[in-house]
C-alpha positions in Angstrom: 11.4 15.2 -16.8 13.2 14.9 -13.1 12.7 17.7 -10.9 15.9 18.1 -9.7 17.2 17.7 -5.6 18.0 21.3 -5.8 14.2 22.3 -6.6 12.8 19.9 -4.3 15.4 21.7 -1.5 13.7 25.1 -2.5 10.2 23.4 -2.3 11.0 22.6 1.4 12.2 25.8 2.2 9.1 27.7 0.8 7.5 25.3 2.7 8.7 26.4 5.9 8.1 30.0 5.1 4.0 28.8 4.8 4.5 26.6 8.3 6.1 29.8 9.9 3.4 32.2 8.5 0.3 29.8 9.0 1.2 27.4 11.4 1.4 23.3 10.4 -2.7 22.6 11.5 -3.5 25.6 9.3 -1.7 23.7 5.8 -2.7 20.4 7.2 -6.4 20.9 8.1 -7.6 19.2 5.2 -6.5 16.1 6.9 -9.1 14.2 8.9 -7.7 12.8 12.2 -6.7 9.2 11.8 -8.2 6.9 14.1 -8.2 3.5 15.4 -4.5 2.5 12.8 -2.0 0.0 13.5 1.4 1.4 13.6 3.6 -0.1 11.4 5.7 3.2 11.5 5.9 6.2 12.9 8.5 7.8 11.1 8.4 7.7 7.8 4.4 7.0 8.9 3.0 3.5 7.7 -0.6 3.2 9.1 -2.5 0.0 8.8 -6.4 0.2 8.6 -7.8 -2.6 11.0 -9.9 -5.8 9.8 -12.7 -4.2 11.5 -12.4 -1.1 8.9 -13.7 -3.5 5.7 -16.8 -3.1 7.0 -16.9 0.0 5.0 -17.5 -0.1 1.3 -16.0 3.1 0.5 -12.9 3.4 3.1 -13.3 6.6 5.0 -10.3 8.7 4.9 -9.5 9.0 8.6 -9.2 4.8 8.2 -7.5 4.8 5.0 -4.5 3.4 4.9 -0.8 5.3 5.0 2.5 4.0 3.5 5.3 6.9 2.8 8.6 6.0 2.1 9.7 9.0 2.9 8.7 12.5 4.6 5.5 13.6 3.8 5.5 17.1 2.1 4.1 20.0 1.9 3.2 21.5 -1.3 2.3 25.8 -1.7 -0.6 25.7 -4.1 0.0 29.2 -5.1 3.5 27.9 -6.6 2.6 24.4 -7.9 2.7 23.5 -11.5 2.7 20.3 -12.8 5.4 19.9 -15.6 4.6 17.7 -18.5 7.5 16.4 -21.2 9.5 14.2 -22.7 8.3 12.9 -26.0 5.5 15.2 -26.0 4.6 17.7 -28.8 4.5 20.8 -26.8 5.6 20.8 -23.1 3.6 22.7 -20.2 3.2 23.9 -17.1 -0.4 23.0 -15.3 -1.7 24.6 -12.1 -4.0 22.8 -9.6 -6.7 25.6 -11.3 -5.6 24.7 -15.1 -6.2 20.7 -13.7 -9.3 21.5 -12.3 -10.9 23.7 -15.1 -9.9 20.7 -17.4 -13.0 17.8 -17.8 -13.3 15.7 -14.8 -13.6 12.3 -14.2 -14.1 10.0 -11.3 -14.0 6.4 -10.2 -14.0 4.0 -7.3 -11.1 1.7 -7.0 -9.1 0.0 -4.6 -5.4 1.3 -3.8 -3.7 -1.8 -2.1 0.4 -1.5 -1.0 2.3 -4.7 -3.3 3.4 -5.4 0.1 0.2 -5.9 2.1 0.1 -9.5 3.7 3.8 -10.0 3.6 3.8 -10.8 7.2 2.6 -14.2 6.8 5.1 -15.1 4.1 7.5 -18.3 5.1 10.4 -17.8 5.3 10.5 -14.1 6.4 10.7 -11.5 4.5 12.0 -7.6 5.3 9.9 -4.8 4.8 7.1 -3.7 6.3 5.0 -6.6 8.4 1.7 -5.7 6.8 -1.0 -7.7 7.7 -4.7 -7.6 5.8 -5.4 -4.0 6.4 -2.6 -2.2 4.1 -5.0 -1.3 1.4 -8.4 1.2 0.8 -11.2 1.5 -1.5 -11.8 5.4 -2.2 -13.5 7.3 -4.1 -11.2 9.4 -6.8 -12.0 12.8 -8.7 -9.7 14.4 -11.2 -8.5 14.5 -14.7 -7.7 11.8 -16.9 -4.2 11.7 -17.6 -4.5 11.0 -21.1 -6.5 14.1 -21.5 -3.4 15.8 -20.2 -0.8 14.1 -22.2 -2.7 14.8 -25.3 -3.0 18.2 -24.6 1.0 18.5 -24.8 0.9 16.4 -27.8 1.9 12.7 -26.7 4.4 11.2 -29.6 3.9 8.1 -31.2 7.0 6.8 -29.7 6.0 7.3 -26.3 6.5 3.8 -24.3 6.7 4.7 -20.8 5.5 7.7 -19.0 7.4 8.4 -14.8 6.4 10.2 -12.6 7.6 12.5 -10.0 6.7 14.0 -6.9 7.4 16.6 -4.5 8.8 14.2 -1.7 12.3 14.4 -0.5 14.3 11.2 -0.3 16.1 10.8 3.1 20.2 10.6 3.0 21.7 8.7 0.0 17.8 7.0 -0.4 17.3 6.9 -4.6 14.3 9.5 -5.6 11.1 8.1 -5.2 10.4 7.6 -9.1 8.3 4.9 -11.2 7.1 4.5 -14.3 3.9 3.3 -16.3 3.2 1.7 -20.2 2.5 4.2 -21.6 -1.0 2.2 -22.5 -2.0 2.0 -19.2 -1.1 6.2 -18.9 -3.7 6.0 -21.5 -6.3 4.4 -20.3 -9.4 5.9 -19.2 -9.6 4.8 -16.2 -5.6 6.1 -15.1 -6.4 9.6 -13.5 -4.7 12.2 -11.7 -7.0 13.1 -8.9 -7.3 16.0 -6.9 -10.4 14.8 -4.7 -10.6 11.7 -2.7 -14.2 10.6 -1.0 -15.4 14.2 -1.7 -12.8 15.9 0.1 -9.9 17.7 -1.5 -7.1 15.1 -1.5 -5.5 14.7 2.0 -1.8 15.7 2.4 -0.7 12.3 3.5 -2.5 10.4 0.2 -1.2 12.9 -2.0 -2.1 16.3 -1.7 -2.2 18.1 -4.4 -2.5 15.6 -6.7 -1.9 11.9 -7.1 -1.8 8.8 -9.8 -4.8 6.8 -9.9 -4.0 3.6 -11.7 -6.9 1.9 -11.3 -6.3 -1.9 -10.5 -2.5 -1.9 -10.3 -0.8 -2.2 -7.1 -0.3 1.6 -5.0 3.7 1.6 -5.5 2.1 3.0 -9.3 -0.3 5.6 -7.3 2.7 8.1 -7.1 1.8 11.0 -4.5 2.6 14.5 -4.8 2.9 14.7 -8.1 5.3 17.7 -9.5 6.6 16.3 -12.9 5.5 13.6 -15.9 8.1 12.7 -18.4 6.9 10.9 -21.1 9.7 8.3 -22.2 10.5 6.4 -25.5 12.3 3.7 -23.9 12.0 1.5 -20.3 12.9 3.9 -17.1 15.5 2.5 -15.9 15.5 4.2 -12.6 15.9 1.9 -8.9 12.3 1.9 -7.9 11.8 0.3 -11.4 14.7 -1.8 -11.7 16.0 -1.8 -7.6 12.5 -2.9 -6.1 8.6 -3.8 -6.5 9.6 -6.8 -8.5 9.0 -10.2 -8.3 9.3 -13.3 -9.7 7.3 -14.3 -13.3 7.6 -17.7 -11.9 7.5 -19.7 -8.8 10.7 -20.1 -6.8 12.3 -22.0 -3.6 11.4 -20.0 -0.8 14.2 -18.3 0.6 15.7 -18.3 -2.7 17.8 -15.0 -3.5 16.5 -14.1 -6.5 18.7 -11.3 -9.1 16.5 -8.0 -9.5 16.9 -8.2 -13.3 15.3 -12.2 -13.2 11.9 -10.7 -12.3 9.3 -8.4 -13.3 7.6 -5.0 -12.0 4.6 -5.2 -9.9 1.7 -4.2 -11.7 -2.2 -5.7 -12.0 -3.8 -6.9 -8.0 -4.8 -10.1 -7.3 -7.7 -11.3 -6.5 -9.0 -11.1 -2.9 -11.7 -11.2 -0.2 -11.9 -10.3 3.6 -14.0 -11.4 6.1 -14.7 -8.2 8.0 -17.7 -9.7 10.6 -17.6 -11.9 12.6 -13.5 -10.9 13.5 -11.0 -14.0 14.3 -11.5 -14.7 18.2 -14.7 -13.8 18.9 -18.0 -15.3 19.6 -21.8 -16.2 17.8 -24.4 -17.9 19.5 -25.4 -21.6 18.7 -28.8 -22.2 17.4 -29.5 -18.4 16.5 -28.6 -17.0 12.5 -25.8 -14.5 12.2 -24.3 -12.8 8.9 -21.0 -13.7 7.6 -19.6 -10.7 5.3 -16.9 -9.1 3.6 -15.2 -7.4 0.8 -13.5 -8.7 -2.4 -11.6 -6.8 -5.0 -9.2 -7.5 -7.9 -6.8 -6.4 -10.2 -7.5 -4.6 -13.8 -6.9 -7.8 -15.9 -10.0 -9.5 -13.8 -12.5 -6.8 -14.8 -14.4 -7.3 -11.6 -15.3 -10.0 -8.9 -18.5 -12.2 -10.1 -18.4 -15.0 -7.4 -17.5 -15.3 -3.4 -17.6 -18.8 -1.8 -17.6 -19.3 2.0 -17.0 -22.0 4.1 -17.5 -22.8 8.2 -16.0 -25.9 7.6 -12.4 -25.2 7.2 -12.7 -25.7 3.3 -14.8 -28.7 3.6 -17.7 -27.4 2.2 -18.4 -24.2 0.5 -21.7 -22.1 -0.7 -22.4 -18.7 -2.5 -22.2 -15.7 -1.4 -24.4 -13.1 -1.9 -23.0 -10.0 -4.4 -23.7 -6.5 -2.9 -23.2 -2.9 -3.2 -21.3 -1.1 -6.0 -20.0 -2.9 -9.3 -17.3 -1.1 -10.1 -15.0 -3.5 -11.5 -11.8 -1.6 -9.6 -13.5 -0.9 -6.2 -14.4 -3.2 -3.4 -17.8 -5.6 -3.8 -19.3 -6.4 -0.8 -20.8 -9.9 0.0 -22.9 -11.7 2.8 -24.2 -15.0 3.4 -26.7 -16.1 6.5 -25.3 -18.4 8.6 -26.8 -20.5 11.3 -24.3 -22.4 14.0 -26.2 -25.7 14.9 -24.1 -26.3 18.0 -21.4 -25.1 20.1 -18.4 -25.8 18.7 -15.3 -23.8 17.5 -15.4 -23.1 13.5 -13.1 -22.1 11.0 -14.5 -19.6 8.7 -13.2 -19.2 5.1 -14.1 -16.8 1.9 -12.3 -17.1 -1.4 -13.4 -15.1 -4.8 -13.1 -15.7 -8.3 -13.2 -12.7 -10.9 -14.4 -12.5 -14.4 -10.9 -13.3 -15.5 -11.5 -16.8 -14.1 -8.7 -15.9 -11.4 -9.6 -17.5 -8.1 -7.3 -17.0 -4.4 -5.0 -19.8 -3.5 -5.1 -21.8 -0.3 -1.0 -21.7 -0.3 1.0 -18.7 -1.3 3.9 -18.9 -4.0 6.8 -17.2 -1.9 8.4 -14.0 -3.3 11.5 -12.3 -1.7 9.8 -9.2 -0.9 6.6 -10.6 0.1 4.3 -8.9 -2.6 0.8 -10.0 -3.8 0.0 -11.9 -0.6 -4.2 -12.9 -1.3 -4.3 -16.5 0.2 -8.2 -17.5 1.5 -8.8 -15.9 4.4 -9.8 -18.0 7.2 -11.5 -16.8 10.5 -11.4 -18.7 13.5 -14.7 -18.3 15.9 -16.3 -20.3 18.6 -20.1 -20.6 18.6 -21.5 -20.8 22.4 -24.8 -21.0 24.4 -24.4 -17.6 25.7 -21.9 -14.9 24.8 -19.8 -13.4 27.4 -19.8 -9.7 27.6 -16.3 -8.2 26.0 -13.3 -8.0 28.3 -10.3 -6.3 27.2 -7.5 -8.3 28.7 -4.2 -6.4 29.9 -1.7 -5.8 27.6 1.9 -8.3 28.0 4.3 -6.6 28.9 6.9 -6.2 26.2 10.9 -5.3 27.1 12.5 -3.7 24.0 16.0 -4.2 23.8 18.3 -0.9 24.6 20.1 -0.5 21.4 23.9 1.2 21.8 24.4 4.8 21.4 26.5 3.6 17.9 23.9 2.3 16.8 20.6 5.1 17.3 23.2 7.2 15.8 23.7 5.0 12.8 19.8 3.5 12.1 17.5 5.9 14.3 18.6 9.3 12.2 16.2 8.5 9.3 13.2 5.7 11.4 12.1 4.8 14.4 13.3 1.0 15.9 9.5 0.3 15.7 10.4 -0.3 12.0 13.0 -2.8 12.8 11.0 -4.0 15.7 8.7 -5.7 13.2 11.1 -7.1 11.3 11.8 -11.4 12.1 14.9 -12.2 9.4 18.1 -14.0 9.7 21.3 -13.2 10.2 22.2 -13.1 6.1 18.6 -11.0 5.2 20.2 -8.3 8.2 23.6 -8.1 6.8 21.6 -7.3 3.3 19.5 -4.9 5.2 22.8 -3.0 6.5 24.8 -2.7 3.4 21.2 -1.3 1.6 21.3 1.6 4.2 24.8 2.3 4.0 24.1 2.6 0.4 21.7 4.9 1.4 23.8 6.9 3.8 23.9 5.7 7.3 27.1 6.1 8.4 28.1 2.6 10.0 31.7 2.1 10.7 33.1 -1.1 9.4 34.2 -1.7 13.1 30.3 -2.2 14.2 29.0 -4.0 11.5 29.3 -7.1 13.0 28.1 -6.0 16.0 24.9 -4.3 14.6 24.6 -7.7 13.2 24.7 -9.0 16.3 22.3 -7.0 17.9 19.6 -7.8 15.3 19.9 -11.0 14.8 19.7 -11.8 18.8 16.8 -9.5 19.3 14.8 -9.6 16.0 16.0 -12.5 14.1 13.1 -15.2 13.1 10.4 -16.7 15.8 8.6 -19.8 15.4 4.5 -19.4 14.5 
């Protein structure tokens, strides 16, 4: 099933019937205020939860994490159904009510974008400079969604089950639509939730309802969802064959690499986060501090069993101690005492293994896209006699380059230039970037290219570490 452009049209338009008749804080008041995010972009939004913000088992909502490719929507409850087909017995229409009278289930797990860390990758890569903080651990309430594909009679020769939602792509953009085995659509632990940390499920995660497939990166967690079409053969649509792929193999960095050489993005990786103390600050010498985290990992790790840290740049390492929840999907908290014996400046390291045996590298495999980033993290602090009260010092001024009236009219009609602010590529990587958005519908005259080209590669072309 594909909800056509047309419907999705006369989705918007009922939608600004509701935002003229109840105003947008009204539809939107489910929301909690985000606070304390770093702006990746403003428009569409891609919000990055601070380091700070692991020290949170359960992620809180107004912290959580925000990455749209698109316009967020707005769905009318009173008019949603979710349709349900393909290779299905029966297909049928479900309302938010049918969903919710249906048994429930719930689960903590992690939602982390593939992309997340792709800003320390070498040699650059586009997208979205996400640093650690691309990623949440929430807790999720809804139905399974095998309960509702057996209800409309899943067939035997179901392989692949996609999923749509109520989000509008922007110009010539493909529709936002991926796909699942149609094992892992089966699996208890794959919902369609409704709730998220108690709450009805916020507009900008999903509202009404959204994939939860637990332990797979969040380009699976499809948001708004409106249709399921269960398939009998691979979906071969562009954000399965076009994009979240990478390679099955290790390559030469800066390597282009052919979409159909590499493999969807599915399972995490395994990873851990020193939340406290944060990189640049201080602990006293002599006197005992806590070193802690968060780890997490993919579905084929089934859980983290074991956290090392080190405050000898790798030198030496000792155990952490396991905390908190043990959902194998969610985050596990760790902490280990530590006691500075002198004033010095120490690098601070934490690396976990999972059940699987999986452990984090010290040096990233490069990808072209920058996906699955979970190198150790290190944490650089200085241990001193006395610590000196916090100062904020004054923000550097920073001069953004004026671009020309050609080109806001050209790149600025569907983001911001804070998206390609954040962007460090070469000359090549931007003329890719162009000919992708054309293809997407910005109108760039063959006359300016070059001088687009120009303009990018002066201003935001790479920088040395």
């Amino acid at each position: 099933m594909r909800i056509s452009l047309t419907e999705k049209a006369a989705f918007s338009r009922r939608q600004l019937f509701a935002l003229a008749a109840a105003g947008v804080g009204a539809l939107n008041a489910a929301d909690p205020e985000k606070r304390d995010m770093i702006v990746r972009s403003t428009r569409p939004e891609d919000l990055e939860m601070p380091v700070s913000g692991f020290a949170d088992n359960i992620t809180p909502i107004e912290h959580f994490f925000v990455r749209t490719h698109v316009y967020v929507p707005t769905v009318d409850v009173a008019t949603y159904r979710l349709k349900v087909e393909g290779e299905v017995a029966a297909p049928i229409e479900l309302s938010l009510g049918d969903l919710q009278h249906m048994p429930s289930a719930e689960l903590i797990a992690v939602t982390e974008c593939a992309g997340n860390g792709r800003s320390f990758y070498e040699p650059y890569v586009p997208g979205a400079q996400w640093q650690y903080g691309g990623v949440g651990n929430g807790r999720w309430k809804g139905v399974r969604l095998a309960d509702v594909l057996k209800r409309a009679g899943i067939k035997p020769s179901a392989m692949e089950v996609v999923f749509d939602g109520a989000d509008m792509p922007i110009g010539a953009m493909p529709d936002f639509q991926r796909s699942i085995p149609a094992k892992k659509a089966l699996d208890p632990n794959t919902l369609l939730a409704y709730e998220m940390n108690g709450q009805p499920l916020p507009v900008k995660h999903g509202f009404p309802l959204r994939v939860v497939a637990a332990g797979w990166a969040s380009d699976s967690w499809t948001k708004w969802v409106t249709g399921i079409k269960v398939a009998n053969k691979p979906f071969d649509g562009f954000w399965m064959t076009g994009s979240y792929r990478r390679p099955a193999t290790p390559v030469t960095p800066g390597a282009a690499i052919a979409m159909e050489a590499m493999e969807p993005v599915t399972s995490l990786k395994v990873k851990s986060i020193i939340s406290s103390p944060l990189e640049g600050s201080q602990v006293e010498a002599g006197k005992p501090t806590v070193i802690h985290g968060v780890a997490w990992t993919g579905d084929t790790g089934g859980g983290i069993t074991n956290v090392e840290v080190s405050v000898d740049g790798g030198r030496t390492w000792r155990q952490a101690r396991l905390e908190g929840q043990t959902s194998p999907f969610g985050f596990r908290s760790w902490s280990i005492n530590w006691t500075p014996a002198r004033e010095s400046y120490f690098n601070l390291m934490a690396r976990a293994t999972d059940k699987s045996g999986a452990s984090q590298p010290f040096v990233q495999e490069w990808n072209p896209s920058g996906y699955g980033w979970n190198v150790t993290h290190r944490v650089g602090v200085s241990a001193v006699k006395t610590i000196n009260p916090a100062t904020t010092a004054p923000a550097p001024a920073v001069t953004n380059p004026t671009p020309s009236a050609q080109f806001k009219a050209s790149c600025h009609a569907c983001h911001e230039e804070d998206l390609i602010r954040q962007q460090r590529l070469t000359r090549a990587q931007w003329g890719r970037e162009i000919d992708k958005m054309v293809r997407w519908g910005a109108q760039v005259k063959p006359d300016d290219r070059e001088t687009f080209l120009d303009y990018l590669t002066n201003n935001y072309g790479p920088r040395p570490r």
